[in-house]
Phi, psi and omega in degrees: 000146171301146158273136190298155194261131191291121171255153193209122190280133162223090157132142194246341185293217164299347176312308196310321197320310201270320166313334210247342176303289205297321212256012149276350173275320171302323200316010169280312181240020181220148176229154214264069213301311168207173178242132189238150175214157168275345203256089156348296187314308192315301185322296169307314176306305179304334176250022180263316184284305185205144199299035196260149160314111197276109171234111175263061174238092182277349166300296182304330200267336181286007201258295186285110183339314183299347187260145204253312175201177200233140177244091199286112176234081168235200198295199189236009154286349200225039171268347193270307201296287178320317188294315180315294188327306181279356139301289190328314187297333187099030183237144182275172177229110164246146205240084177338135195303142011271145179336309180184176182311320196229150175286347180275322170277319171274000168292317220288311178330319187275336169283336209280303184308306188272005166280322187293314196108328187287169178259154182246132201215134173244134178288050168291067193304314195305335152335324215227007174283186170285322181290336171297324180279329192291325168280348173278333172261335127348290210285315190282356162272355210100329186314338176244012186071219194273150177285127139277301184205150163231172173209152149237144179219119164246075190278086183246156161243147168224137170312172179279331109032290156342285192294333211270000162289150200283126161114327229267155188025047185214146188340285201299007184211329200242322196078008179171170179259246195284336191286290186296336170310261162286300202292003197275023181277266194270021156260004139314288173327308176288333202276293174334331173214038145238311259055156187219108204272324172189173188257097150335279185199170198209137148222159186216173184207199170195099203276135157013316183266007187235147120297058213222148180269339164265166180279155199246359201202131182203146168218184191171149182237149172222180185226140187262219197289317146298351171110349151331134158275156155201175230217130159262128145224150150201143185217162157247033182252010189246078219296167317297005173102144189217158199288153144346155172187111197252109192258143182207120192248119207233171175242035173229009200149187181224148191215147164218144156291040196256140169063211176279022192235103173284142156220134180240139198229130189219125160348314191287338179119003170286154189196159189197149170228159158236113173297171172269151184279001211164208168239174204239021195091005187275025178233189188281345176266115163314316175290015184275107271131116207262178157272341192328317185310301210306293191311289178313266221296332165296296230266335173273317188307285157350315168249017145284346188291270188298350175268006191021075176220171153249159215302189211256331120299064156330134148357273162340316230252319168306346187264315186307285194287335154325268182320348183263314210294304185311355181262355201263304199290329179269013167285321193277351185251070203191000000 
């Protein structure tokens, strides 16, 4: 039998949750040597929840030869500096979204990784549900033909509640409000599977209903690779929140995206849904949510590893949607 691969968790908060859910269903093929937090209390809370080992020494955990990689959830201010470390050690990396603060900070992430050799994998889940490969595979045989127009609309809500924990929508702890934050599930998703060539025209706000030093709200027109308009909304101003949705208009047919529940409609009267597995976070409880996405992409990451290929997110490929977010927003100050 292959030996299982030593996993070691860096950061306890909420992220960990649905990552730490995957990787007791994985524990056949990883096995999870620790979990680190700077905080004790945290530490503690956290192994009152799940049998994986606690510590806040992360120096002892990047020392120990058994940890194979690492699943970097701390802020998106400290993904370059940690995630670097645990390169230096000789650990592959997946690292939670957004890549890092800045498009500048996520190349040096991205070079670090490709100095190593090891792999970097970003938790961009919304990739890997079912209903997402199924429109990606719709689009790359063909079955809907050439994209004519597309749209994303992310009407999620988060309370002011949210906004008002230290650090939560501000430059310095997040690097951005709704684009880099929330909607970059699905705007990664979308760039992915029309592509996006350029940025039409942008607006961007910070609406009535937040206190926030970042924006709550961007809309934006675009083209997609081929040369399509398509169409951007995305806010955390839309109580009580509604799922995500990606509309794709083909000249074989139609897809619509909403939350994880595919439906395809084709010219000819063929027609198909792929259910949702769940919800998808788009209210004030951030975690509502199934883990499955979580579980696949740990589970690719892992046989990117052991196939030495790389996982179905890169780096490369998260800098890709970083920089579209950075085009949007300096298209809306312009």
């Amino acid at each position: 039998m292959t030996r299982k691969l030593g996993i070691a968790v860096i950061g306890l908060g909420p992220a960990s949750l649905p990552h730490s859910k995957s990787l007791v269903d994985l524990a056949d093929r990883a096995q999870t040597l620790w979990a680190v937090s700077r905080t004790p209390d945290r530490a503690k809370a956290y192994s009152q929840q799940f049998p994986f080992p606690t510590t806040t020494d992360l120096d002892a955990v990047l020392a120990d030869p058994a940890v194979d990689a690492a699943i970097v959830l701390t802020p998106p201010s400290s993904h370059l500096d940690v995630s670097a470390r645990c390169l230096e050690a000789g650990k592959h990396v997946l690292v939670e979204k957004p890549l890092e603060l800045t498009s500048e900070r996520g190349q040096r992430l991205v070079d670090a990784a490709r100095r190593s050799g090891k792999v970097l994998g970003v938790t961009l889940q919304h990739r890997v549900r079912p209903a997402s490969l199924r429109l990606r595979a719709a689009l790359q045989s063909g079955e809907l033909g050439a994209v004519q127009a597309a749209a994303l609309s992310v009407p999620w809500w988060r309370p002011q509640s949210y906004y008002d924990e230290p650090g939560r929508g501000t430059l310095a702890r997040d690097g951005g409000g709704v684009l880099l934050t929330q909607a970059i599930h699905s705007l990664d998703l979308f760039r992915s599977l029309v592509g996006v060539s350029r940025v039409v025209a942008a607006q961007s706000r910070t609406t009535a209903l937040h206190r926030m030093e970042t924006e709550d709200y961007v809309s934006a027109l675009l083209e997609t690779e081929n040369g399509a308009p398509a169409t951007l909304m995305a806010t955390t101003a839309a109580y009580p929140g509604y799922p995500e949705r990606i509309e794709i208009t083909g000249t074989k047919g139609h897809a619509s995206l909403i939350g994880g529940r595919l439906s395809l409609a084709f010219l000819d009267g063929g027609e198909e849904v792929v259910e949702a597995e769940g919800s998808t976070g788009s209210g004030a409880n951030i975690m509502d949510f199934p883990h499955d996405a979580h579980r696949a992409i740990i589970a690719d990451f892992l046989d990117a590893i052991e196939q030495g290929r790389d996982p179905v997110v890169t780096g490369e490929e998260a800098l890709a949607s970083q920089r579209l977010v950075d085009d949007i927003l300096a298209a809306a100050c312009s």
